[in-house]
N, C-alpha and C positions, 0 to 999 in steps of 0.2 A: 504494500500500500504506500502511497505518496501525497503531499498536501498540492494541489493545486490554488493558486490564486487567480478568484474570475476578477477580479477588481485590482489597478497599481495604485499605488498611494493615493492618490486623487479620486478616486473613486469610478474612473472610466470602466468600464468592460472591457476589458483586455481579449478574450475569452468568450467570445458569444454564443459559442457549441457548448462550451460545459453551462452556461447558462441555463440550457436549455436541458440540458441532459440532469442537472442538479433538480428543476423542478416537482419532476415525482418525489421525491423523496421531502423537499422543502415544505409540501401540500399536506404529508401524512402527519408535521405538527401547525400548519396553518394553512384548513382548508378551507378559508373563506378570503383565500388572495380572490383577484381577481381573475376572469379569464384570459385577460392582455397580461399573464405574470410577468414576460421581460418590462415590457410599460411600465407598469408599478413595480418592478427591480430597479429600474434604471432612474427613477424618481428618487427613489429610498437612497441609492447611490450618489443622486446629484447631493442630497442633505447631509452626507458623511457617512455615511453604511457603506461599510466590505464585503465584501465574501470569500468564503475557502471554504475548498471541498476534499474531504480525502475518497482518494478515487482507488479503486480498484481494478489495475489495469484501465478499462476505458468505462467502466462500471463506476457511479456518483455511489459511495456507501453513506457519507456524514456527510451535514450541512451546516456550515457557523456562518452566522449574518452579525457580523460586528462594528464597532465605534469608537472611538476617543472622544472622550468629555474631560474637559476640565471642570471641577468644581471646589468651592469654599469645604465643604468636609469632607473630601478627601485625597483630593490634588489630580493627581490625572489619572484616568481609569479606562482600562478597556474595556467597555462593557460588550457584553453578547447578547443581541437581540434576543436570537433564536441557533438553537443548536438541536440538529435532531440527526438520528441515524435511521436509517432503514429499516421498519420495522421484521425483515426478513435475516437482517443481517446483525441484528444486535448481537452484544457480547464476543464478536470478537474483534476487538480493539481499534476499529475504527474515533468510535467516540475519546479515546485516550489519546490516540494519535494526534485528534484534531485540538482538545483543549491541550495538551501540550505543548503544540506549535501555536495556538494562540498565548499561552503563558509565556513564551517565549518571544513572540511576536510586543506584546506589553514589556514584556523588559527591554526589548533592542529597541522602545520607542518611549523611554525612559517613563512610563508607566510606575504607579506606585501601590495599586489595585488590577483585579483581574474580577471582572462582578456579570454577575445575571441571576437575571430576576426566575423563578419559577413557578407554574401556574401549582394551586394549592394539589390537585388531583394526579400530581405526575410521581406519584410513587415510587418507579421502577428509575424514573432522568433523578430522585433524590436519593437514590441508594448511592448510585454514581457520583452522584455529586460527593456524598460524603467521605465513598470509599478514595475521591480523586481527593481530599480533604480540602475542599471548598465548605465554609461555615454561614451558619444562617446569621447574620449581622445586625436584622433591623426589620422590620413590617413595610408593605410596601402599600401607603392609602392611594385607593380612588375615588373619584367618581367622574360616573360614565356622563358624559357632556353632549351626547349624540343618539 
């Protein structure tokens, strides 16, 4: 397995086959994109959103949609939108591979945080989280405006 980058610093699409090819899998944790998904890829990109995929051979297995934020409590953060793997292909080590090279990807870009948020019902993405030792920090408030 290998990390591919569909996005360079700037947030272009580099990459517009793995775009395309990463969608199945991107859909099994958020299936209410739209049907134009590169459209609204490429939006979310022009705002500061990444993407990396670890691919298997020419197989999309894991999907990280990430950012840098600076903020007053806690300096600069790579946050991840959305990270999902394959639900065919879970457990082996795709999802490791990819928060790895993103922890990595946060240090070489003097990041002082590595954060995402997770919906309360993802049991199976919190074991992960914890076995990868990511800690729960703080409650995350909404409300829905729309």
């Amino acid at each position: 397995m290998r990390i591919v980058a569909v996005t360079d610093d700037r947030g272009d699409a580099v990459e517009a086959e793995w775009l395309e090819k990463a969608e199945h899998v991107h859909r099994q944790l958020r299936p209410q994109l739209p049907a134009d998904y590169a459209s609204r890829l490429r939006e979310i990109f022009a705002a500061g959103a990444r993407m990396a995929l670890a691919v298997d051979e020419e197989e999309v297995v894991s999907v990280a949609l990430w950012r840098i934020i600076d903020n007053t409590y806690e300096g600069r953060r790579l946050y991840v939108d959305d990270l999902v793997s394959d639900a065919a292909r879970r457990s082996h080590g795709a999802g490791q591979l990819l928060l790895g090279w993103l922890e990595a990807k946060a240090r070489s870009l003097g990041c002082d945080v590595l954060a995402l948020d997770s919906g309360v019902q993802r049991h199976d993405a919190h074991r992960f989280y914890f076995r990868e030792r990511l800690l729960i920090s703080s409650y995350c408030f909404r409300k829905v405006l729309k």
